[in-house]
C-alpha positions as CSV (number, residue, x, y, z in Angstrom):
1,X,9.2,0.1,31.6
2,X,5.5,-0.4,32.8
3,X,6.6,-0.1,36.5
4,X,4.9,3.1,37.0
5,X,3.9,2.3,40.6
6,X,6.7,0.5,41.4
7,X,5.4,-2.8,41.8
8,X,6.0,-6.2,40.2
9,X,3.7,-9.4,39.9
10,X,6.0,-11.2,41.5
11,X,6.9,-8.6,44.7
12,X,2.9,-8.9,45.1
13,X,3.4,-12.6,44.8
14,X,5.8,-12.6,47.3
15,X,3.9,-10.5,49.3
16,X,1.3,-13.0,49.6
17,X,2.8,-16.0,50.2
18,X,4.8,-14.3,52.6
19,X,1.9,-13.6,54.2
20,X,-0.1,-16.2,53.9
21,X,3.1,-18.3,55.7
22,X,3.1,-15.2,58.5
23,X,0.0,-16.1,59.2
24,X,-0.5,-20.3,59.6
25,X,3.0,-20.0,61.4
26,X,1.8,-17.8,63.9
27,X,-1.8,-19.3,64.0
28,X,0.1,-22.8,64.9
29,X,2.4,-21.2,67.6
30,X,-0.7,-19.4,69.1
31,X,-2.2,-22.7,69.4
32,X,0.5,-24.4,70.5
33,X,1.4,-22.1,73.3
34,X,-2.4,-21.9,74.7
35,X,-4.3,-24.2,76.3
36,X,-7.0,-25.7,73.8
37,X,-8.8,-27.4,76.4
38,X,-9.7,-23.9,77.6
39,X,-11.3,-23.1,74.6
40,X,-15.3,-23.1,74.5
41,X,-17.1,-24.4,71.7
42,X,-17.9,-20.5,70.4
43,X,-13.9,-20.4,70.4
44,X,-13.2,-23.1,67.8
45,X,-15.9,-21.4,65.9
46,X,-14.5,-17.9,66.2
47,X,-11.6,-19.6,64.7
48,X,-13.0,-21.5,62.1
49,X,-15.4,-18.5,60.9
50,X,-12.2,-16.1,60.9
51,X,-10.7,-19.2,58.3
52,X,-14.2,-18.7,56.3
53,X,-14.1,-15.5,55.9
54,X,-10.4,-15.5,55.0
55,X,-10.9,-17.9,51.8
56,X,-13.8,-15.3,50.6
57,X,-11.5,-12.8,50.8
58,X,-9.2,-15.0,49.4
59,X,-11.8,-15.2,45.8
60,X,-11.7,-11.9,46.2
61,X,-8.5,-11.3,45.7
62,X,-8.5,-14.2,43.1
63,X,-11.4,-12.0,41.1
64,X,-9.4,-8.9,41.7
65,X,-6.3,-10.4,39.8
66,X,-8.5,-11.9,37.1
67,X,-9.8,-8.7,36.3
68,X,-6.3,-7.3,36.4
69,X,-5.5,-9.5,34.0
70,X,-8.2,-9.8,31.9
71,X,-7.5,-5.9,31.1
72,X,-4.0,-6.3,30.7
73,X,-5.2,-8.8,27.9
74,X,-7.7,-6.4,26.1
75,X,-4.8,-3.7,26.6
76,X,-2.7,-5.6,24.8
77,X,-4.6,-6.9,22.1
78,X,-5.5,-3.2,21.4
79,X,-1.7,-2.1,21.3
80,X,-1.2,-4.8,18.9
81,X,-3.9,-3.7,16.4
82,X,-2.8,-0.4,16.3
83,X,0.5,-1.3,15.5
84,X,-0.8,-3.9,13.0
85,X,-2.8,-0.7,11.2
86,X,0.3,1.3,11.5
87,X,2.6,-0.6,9.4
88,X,0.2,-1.8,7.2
């Protein structure tokens, strides 16, 4: 078992899109229970900035899990030569 911290892939997938879901829903029902009109132009920025700066974050994270990945890969191609040189 290679669950030594308890996590899955897929739990942090969930986790994400989860979140991701948490988030537009209640971005939409914030917006829909305001008044937009009352919003200055520095408002809708704000917002739009916030988004910015979430898809960044977003490569980030993206970067992060390619790494991940990427050294799960060498890992495994390692393991797989030692055990090649074993039995030969």
């Amino acid at each position: 078992m290679n669950d030594k911290r308890g996590y899955r892939a897929e739990d942090i997938a969930a986790d994400l899109e989860n979140l991701g879901e948490e988030i537009a829903n209640d971005t939409e029902r914030t917006l829909a229970e305001t008044e937009p009109e009352d919003f200055s132009f520095d408002a809708w920025a704000a917002m739009r900035e916030a988004i910015k700066a979430m898809r960044e974050r977003l490569d980030e994270m993206e970067a992060a899990i390619d790494r991940a990945e990427d050294e799960a890969n060498e890992r495994g191609d390692a393991a797989e030569g030692e055990w090649e040189t074993y039995w030969d």
